[in-house]
C-alpha positions in Angstrom: 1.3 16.4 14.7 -1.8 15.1 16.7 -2.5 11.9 13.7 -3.5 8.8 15.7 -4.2 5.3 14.8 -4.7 1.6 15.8 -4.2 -1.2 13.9 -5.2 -5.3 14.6 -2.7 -7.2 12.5 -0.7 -10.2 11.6 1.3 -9.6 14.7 -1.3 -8.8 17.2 -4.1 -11.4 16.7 -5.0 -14.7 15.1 -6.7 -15.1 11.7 -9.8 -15.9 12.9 -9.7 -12.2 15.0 -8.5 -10.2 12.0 -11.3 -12.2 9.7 -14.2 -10.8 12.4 -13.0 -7.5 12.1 -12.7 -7.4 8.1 -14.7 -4.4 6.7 -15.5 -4.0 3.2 -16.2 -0.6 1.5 -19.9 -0.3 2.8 -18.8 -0.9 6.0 -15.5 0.9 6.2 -17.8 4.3 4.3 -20.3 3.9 7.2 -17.8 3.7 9.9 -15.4 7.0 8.3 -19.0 8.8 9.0 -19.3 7.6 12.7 -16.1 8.6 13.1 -16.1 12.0 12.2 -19.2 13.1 14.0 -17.8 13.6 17.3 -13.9 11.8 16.9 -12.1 12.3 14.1 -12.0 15.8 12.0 -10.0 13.6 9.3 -9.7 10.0 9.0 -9.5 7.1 6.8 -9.5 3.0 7.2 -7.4 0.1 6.1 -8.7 -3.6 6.1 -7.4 -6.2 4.5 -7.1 -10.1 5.2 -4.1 -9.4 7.5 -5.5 -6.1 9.0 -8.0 -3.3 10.1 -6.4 0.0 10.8 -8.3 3.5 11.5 -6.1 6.8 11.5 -7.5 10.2 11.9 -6.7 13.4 13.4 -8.8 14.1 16.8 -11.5 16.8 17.1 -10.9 17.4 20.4 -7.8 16.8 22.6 -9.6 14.3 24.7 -10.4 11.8 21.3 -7.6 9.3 22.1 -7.3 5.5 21.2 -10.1 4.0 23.1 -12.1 5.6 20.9 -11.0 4.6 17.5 -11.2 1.0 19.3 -14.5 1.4 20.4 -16.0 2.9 17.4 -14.7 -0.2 15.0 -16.1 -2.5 18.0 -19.2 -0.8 17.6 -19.1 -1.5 13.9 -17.8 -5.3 14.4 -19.4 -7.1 17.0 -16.7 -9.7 18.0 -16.0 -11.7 21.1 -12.6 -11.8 22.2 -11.1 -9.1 21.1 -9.0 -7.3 24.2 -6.9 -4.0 23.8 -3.5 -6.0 24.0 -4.8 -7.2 20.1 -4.2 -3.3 19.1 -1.2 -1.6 18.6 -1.3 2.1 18.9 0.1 5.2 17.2 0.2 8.7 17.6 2.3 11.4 15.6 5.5 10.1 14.7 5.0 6.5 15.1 1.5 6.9 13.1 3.5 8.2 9.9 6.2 5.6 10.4 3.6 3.1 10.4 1.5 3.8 7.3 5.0 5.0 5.8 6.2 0.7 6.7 3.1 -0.6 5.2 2.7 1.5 2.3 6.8 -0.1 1.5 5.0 -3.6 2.0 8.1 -4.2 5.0 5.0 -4.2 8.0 3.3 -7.0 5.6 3.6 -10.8 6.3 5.1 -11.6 3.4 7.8 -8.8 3.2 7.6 -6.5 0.1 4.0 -7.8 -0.8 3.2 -5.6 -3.7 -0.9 -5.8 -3.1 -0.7 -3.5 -0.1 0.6 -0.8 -1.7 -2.5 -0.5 -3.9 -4.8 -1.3 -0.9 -3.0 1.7 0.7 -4.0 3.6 -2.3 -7.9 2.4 -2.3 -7.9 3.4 1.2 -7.4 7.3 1.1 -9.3 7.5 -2.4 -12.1 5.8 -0.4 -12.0 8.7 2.4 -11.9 11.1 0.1 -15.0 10.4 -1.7 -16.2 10.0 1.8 -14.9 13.4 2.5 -12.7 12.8 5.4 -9.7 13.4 3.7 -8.9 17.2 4.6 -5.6 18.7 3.8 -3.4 17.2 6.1 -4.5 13.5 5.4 -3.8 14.2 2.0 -0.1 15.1 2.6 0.2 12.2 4.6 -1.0 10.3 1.6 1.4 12.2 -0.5 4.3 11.2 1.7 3.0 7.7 1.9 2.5 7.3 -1.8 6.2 8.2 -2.2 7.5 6.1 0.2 5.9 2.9 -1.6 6.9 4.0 -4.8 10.3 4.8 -3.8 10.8 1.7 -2.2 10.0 -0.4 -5.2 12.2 1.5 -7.3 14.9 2.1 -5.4 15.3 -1.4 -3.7 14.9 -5.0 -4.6 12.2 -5.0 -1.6 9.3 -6.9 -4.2 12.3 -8.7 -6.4 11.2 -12.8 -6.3 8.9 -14.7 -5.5 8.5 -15.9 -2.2 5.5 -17.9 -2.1 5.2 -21.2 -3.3 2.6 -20.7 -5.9 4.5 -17.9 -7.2 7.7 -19.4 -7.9 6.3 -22.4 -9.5 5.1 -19.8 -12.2 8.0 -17.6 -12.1 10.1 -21.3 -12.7 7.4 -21.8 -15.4 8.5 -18.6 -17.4 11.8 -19.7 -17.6 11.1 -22.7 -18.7 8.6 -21.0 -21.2 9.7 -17.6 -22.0 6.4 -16.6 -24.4 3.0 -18.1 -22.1 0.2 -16.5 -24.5 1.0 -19.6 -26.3 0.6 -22.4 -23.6 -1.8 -24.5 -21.9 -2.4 -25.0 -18.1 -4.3 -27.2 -15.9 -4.3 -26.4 -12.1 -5.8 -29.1 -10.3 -7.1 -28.5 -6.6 -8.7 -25.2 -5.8 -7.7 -24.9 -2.4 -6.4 -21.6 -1.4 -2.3 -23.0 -3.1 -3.9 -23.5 -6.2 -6.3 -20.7 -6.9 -3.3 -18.5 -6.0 -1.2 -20.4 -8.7 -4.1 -20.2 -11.2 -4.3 -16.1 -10.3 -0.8 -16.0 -11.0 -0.6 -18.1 -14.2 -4.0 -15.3 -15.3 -1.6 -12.7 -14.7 1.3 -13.3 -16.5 -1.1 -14.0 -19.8 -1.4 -17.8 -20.0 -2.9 -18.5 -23.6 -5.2 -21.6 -22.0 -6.4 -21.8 -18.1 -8.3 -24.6 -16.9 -8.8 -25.5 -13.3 -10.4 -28.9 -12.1 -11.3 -30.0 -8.0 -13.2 -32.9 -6.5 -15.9 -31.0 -5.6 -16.9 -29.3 -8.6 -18.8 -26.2 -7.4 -15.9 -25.1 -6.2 -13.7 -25.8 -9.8 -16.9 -23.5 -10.8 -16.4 -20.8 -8.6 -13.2 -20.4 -9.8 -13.4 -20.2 -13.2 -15.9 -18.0 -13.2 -13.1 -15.6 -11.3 -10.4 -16.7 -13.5 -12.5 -17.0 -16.5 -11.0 -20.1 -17.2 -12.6 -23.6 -18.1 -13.4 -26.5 -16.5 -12.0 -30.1 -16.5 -14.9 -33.0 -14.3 -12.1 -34.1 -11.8 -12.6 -37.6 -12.5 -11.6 -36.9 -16.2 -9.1 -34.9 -16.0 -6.2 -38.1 -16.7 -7.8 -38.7 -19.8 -6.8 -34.6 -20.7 -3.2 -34.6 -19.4 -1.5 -34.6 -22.4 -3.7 -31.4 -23.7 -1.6 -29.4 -21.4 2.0 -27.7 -21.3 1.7 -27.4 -17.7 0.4 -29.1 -15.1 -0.1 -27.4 -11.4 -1.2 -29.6 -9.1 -2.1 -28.8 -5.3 -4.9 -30.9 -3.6 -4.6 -32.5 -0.6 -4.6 -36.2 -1.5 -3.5 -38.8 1.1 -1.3 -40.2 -2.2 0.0 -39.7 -5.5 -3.0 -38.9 -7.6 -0.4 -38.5 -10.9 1.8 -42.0 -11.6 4.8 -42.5 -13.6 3.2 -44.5 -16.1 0.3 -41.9 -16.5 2.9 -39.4 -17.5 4.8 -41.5 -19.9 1.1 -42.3 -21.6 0.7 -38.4 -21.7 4.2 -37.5 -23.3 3.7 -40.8 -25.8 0.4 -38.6 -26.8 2.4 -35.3 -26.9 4.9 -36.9 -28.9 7.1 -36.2 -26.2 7.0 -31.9 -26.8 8.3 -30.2 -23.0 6.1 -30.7 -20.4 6.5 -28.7 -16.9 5.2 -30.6 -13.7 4.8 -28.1 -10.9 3.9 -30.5 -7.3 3.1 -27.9 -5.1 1.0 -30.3 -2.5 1.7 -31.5 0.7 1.5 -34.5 0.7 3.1 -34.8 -3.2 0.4 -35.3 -6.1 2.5 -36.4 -8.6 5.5 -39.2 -8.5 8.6 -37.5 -8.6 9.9 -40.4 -10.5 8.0 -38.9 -13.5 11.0 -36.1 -13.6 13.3 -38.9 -14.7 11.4 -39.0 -18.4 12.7 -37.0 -21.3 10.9 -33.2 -21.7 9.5 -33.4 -18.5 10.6 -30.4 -15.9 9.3 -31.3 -12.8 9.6 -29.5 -9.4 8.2 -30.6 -5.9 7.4 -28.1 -2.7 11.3 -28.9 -1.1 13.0 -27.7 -4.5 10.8 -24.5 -5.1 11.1 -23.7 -0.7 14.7 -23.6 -1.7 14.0 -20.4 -4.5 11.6 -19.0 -2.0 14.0 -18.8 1.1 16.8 -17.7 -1.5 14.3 -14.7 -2.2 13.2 -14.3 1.2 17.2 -13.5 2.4 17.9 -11.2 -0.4 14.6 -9.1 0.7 15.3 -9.0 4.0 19.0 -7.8 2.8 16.9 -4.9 1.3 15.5 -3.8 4.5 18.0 -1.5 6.0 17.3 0.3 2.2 13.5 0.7 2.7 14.4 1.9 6.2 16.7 4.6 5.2 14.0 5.9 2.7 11.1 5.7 5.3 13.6 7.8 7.4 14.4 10.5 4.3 10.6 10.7 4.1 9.7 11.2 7.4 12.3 13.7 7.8 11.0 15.8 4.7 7.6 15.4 6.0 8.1 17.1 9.5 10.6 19.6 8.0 7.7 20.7 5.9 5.1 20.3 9.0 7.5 22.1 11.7 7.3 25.0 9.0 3.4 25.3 9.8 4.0 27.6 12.9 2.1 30.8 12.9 5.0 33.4 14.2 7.6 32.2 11.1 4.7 32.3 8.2 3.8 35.7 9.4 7.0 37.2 9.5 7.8 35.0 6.6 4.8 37.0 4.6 5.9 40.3 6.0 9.6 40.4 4.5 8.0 38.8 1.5 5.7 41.9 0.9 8.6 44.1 2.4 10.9 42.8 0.2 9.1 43.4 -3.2 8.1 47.5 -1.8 11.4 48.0 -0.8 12.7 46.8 -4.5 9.7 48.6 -6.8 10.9 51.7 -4.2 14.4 51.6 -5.1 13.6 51.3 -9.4 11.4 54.7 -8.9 13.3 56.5 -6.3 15.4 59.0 -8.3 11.9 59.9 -9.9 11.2 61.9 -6.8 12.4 64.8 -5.6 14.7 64.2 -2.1 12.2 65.7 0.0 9.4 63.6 -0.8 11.3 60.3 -1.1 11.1 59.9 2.8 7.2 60.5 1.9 7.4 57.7 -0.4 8.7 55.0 1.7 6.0 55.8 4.7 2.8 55.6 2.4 3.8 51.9 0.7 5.2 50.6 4.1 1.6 52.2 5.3 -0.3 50.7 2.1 1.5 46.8 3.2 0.6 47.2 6.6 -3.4 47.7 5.8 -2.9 44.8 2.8 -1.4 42.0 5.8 -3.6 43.5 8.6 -6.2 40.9 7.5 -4.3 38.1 7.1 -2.4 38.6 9.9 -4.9 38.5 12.2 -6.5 35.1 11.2 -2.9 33.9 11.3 -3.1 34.5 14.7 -6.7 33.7 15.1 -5.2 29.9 13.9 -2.9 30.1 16.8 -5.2 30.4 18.8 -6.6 27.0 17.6 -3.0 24.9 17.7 -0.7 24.0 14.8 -1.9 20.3 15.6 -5.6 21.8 14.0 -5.6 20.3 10.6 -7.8 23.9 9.9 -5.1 25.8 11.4 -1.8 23.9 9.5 -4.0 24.1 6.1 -4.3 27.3 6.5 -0.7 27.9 6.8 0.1 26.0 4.8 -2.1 27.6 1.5 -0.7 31.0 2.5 3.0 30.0 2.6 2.3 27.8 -1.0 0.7 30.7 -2.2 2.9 33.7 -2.0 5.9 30.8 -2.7 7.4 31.9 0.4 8.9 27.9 0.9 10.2 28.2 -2.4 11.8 32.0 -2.0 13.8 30.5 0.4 15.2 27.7 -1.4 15.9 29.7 -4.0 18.0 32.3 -2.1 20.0 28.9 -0.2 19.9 27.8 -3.3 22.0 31.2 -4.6 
């Protein structure tokens, strides 16, 4: 199978690489339709913060890697990009690829649950582009499978392992039911907008962000659709809050002990979870020692997140072993796309059903005639497969690596069932 790709990652350049090659949908629509005027017959594109990947299948044997680099180049002016900052794929190594990042286990943080949906947006995006022939969309099939299999089958996505995410997983435990509680996340820095996106998710009844500079505590309320707290107020709101993120990146403790015991005194001391997920700390750690406060600093909730990390790295081997089942399945379906099998495959088909409607009306007959009989409907299949036997052939003339030729294949042996006739007789 003649599928390449290339792919600028985590692994193979620095952030501020993978950020100049970022396309959104305009560009990554515009760029499907460069490709597939003189490179790529079928093709889509995957960008995300952490990488830009193009896969297609060449129109012409000479289409090789240099060209899918060259037309995302083309795309993305960027200095300092070399061909050492893209990894290459072709056939096998292609559909392990997509097959690794559609399970989230190619991802920087492994089993990150977001890529499998960006996976998803990807091929629907190439197919309203039309780029998505036949073949692509069995790749996305298999692909598809492969994510959702790994998720079901393994603990691959099972806790958190990013800071943010484990302060609010550690929060739900604390408070099973959070349609019912208050937050304030202070600092909107990239750690606490994540935490506030996190806190959105799971439901929290009250959101409200705060940050020194407030156009940026604006921004992201508008995205959270939370409220606002003026930064240099926000002390005087403390005890308005169940929980209390806070993430900015103070030279010192912005929250004292005696501030907290002001704000339980005013909360008549109901439970009060401190989540300290700055570096330097925020909040004085001291402030766990009062009654109803649960409070957690960086150091404690690292220990959850490397606890996590082990037991999803345990879970690789299992992702593995499905990408492998998959992969299999796929080839042993694609290896069954060869012209000389599907047409003999078609001819005992039809052969098979003659010779059986033959045999139910034989005795009908008189002997001399049944000879007779069994030359006219071997004559009468012969003319019906003369057709599509011969643009069968025509189609090997073209290559099973065509994505024309293996979709054409492909419809005739779904079509007449012949894959499934032959289960079914293993089967018996």
């Amino acid at each position: 199978m003649n599928i390449i790709a290339v792919s600028i990652n985590h692994k193979t350049a620095p952030v501020e690489l993978r950020e100049a090659l970022h396309l959104d949908s305009k560009e990554i629509k515009e760029l499907l339709d460069d490709s597939r005027k003189d490179i790529l017959s079928e093709g889509f594109v995957l960008s995300t913060c952490n990488r830009t990947e193009i896969y297609g299948f060449p129109k012409s044997p000479e289409v090789n890697y240099i060209h899918l680099e060259k037309v995302l180049l083309e795309k993305k002016n960027v200095n300092g990009i070399k061909d050492e900052h893209f990894h290459k794929y072709f056939s096998c190594s292609a559909l392990n690829h997509i097959f690794k990042v559609a399970a989230g286990i190619d991802s920087q943080l492994i089993g990150d649950n977001q890529i499998f949906g960006q996976v998803k947006e990807a091929f629907q995006l190439a197919e309203e582009r039309g780029a998505a022939g036949f073949m692509l969309k069995r790749v996305f099939d298999a692909a598809i499978k492969v994510g959702k299999r790994a998720k079901s089958e393994t603990e691959i996505s099972e806790g958190a392992i990013t800071v943010s995410y484990a302060a609010v997983q550690l929060i739900e435990k604390i408070f099973s039911n959070l349609n019912k509680k208050s937050a304030l996340v202070i600092g909107m820095g990239e750690t606490g907008l994540i935490a506030a996106k996190h806190l959105k998710d799971k439901n929290i009844g009250k959101l409200t962000v705060t940050n020194r500079t407030y156009e940026k505590a604006e921004k992201a309320a508008e995205e959270l659709h939370a409220q606002i707290l003026p930064f240099t107020q926000f002390k005087e709101s403390l005890h308005e809050f169940d929980i209390i993120i806070s993430a900015t990146s103070a030279a010192e403790f912005i929250i004292t002990k005696d501030e907290i015991k002001k704000m339980m005194k005013k909360r008549n001391y109901a439970a009060t979870v401190l989540m300290d997920i700055a570096v330097p700390r925020d909040i004085d750690p001291s402030a766990g020692d009062i009654d109803n406060v649960f409070y957690n600093d960086i150091d404690s909730l690292n220990i959850i997140v490397e606890q996590n990390l082990k037991k999803r790295k345990e879970e690789l081997p299992k992702v593995q072993n499905i990408i492998l089942e998959e992969m299999i399945n796929f080839f042993s379906w694609y290896n069954s796309l060869e012209i000389a099998p599907t047409i003999k495959s078609l001819r005992d088909y039809f052969e098979e059903i003659r010779a059986d409607e033959v045999q139910k009306m034989i005795n009908k007959f008189e002997p001399g005639d049944r000879e007779k009989i069994d030359m006219v409907t071997k004559k009468i299949i012969n003319k019906l497969l003369h057709h599509p036997t011969v643009e069968l052939r025509k189609s090997a003339e073209m290559g099973t690596n065509s994505p024309e030729s293996a979709a054409k294949i492909a419809i005739v042996r779904d079509l007449f069932g012949i894959d499934k006739t032959n289960t079914d007789k293993n089967e018996e």
